[in-house]
DOZAVEX-443941 format. One line per 3 residues: their letters; for each residue x, y, z of N, C-alpha, C, O. Coordinates in steps of 0.02 Angstrom, whole numbers, padded with zeros to 5 digits. Example, Ala and Ser with C-alpha at 12.3 -4.5 7.8 and 13.67 -1.06 7.14 Angstrom:
as) 00660/-00284/00390/00615/-00225/00390/00660/-00165/00390/00712/-00166/00423 | 00642/-00112/00354/00684/-00053/00357/00645/00002/00394/00670/00057/00402
! end
This chain:
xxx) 11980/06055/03784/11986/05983/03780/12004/05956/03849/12043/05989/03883 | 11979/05901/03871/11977/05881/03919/12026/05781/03926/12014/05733/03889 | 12070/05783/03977/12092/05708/03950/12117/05710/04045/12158/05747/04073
xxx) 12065/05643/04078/12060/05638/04130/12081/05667/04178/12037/05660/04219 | 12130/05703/04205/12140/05738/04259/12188/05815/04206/12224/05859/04231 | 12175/05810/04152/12227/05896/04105/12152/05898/04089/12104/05859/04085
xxx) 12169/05977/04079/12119/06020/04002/12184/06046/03991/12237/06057/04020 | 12145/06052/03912/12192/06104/03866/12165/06155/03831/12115/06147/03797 | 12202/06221/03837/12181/06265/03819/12237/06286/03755/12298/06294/03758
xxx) 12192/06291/03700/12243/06331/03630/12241/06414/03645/12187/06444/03639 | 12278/06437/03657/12265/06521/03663/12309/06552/03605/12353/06518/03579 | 12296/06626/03581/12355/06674/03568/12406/06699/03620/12393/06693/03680
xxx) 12452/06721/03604/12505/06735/03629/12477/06806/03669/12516/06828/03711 | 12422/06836/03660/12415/06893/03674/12334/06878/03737/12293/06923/03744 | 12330/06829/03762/12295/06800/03794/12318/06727/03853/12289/06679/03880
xxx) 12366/06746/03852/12420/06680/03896/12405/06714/03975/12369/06689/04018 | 12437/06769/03978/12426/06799/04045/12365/06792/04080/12365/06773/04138 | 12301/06809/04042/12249/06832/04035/12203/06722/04073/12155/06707/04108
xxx) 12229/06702/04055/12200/06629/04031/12238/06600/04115/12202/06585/04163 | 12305/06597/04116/12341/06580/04163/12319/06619/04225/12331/06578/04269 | 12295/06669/04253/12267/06703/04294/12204/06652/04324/12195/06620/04376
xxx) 12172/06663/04268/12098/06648/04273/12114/06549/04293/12082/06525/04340 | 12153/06514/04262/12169/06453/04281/12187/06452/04368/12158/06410/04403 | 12233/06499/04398/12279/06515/04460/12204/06515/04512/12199/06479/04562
xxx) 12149/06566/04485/12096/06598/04517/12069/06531/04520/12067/06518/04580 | 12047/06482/04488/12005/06433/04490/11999/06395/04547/11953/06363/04573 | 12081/06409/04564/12128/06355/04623/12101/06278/04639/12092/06252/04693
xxx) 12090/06251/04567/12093/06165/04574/12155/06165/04526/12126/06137/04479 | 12201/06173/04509/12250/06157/04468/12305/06120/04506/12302/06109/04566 | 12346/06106/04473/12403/06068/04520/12474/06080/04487/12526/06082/04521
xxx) 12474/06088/04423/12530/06121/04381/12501/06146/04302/12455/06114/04275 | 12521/06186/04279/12511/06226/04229/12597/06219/04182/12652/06232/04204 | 12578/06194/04111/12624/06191/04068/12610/06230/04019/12550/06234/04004
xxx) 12655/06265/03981/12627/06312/03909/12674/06262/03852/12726/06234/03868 | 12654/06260/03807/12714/06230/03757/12704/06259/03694/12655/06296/03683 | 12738/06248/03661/12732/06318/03580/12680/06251/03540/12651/06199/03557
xxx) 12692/06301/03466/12655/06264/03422/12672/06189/03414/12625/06150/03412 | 12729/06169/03410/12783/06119/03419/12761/06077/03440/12762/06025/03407 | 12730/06077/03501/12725/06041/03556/12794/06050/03619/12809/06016/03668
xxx) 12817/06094/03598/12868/06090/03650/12850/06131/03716/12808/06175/03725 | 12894/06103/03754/12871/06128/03841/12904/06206/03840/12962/06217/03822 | 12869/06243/03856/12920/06312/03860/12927/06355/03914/12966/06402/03920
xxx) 12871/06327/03967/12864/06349/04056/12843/06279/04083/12810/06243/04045 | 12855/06263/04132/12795/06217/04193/12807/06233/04253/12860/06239/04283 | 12750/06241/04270/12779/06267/04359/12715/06232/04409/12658/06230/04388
xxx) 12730/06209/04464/12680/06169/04492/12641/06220/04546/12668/06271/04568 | 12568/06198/04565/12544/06248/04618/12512/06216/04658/12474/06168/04652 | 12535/06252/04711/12525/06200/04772/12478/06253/04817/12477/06312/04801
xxx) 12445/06231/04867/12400/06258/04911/12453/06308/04946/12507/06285/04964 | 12437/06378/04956/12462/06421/04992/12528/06442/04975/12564/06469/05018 | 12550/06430/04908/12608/06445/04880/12567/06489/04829/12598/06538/04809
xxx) 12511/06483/04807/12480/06521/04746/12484/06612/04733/12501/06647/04685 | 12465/06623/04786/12479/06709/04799/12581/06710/04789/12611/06744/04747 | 12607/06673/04831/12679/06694/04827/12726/06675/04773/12785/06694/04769
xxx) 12681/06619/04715/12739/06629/04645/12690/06654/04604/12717/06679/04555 | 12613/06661/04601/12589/06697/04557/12636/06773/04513/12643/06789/04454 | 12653/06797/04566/12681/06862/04521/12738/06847/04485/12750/06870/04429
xxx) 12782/06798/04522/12851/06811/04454/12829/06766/04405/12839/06787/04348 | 12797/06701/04409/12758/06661/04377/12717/06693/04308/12721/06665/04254 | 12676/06759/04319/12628/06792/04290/12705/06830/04251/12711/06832/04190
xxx) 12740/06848/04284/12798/06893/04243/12832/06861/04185/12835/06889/04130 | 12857/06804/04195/12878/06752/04150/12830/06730/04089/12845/06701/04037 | 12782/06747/04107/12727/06700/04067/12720/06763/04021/12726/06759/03960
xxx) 12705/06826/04057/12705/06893/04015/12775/06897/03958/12760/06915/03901 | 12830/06885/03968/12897/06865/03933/12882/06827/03872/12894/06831/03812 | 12857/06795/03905/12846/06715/03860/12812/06718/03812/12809/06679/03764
xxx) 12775/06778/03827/12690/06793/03765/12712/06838/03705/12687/06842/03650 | 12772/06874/03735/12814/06923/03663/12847/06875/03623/12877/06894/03573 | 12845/06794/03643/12875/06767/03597/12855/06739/03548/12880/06737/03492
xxx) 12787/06703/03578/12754/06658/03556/12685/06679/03496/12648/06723/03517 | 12673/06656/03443/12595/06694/03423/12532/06655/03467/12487/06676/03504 | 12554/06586/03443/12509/06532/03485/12531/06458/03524/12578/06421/03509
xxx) 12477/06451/03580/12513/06394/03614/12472/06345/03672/12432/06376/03708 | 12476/06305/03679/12430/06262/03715/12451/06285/03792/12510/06299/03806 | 12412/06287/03827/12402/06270/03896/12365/06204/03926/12307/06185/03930
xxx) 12440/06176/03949/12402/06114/03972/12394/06115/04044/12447/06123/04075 | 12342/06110/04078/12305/06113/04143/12316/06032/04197/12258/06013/04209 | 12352/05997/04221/12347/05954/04269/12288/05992/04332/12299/06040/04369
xxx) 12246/05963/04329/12214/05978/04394/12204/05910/04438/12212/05852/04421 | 12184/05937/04496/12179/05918/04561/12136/05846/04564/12081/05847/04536 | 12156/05786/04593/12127/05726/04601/12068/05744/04624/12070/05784/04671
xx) 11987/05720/04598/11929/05740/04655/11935/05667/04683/11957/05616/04657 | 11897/05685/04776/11907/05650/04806/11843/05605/04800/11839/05553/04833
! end
């Protein structure tokens, strides 16, 4: 789903890592939120140009944490203003 500058992605819990990678790789994003079934916020972390390689890993670690908890959960995508 798409809503002017977010997509959202519904994933399993066993596909968060997997999804968030592939979002990081895209590198038009600007912050990445996960929130449970709820709707509640349960990570956000912002990504900025040339910071991507240096919080990807604890970033990817947390999110790996996060996935033993969860069954399912939205990923909401802020991406990048086009110019």
């Amino acid at each position: 789903m798409t809503d002017n500058n977010q997509e959202y992605y519904s994933v399993s819990g066993d596909k968060i890592v997997s999804k968030v990678k592939e979002i990081i790789k895209e590198g038009n994003a600007r912050k990445i939120i996960i929130k449970n079934e709820e709707d509640k916020v349960l990570i956000e972390f912002p990504l900025t140009i040339g910071a991507v390689g240096v919080i990807a890993a604890p970033v990817v670690a947390a999110i790996g944490a996060l996935a033993a908890l969860v069954s399912n959960c939205t990923i909401v995508v802020e991406k990048k203003e086009k110019k």
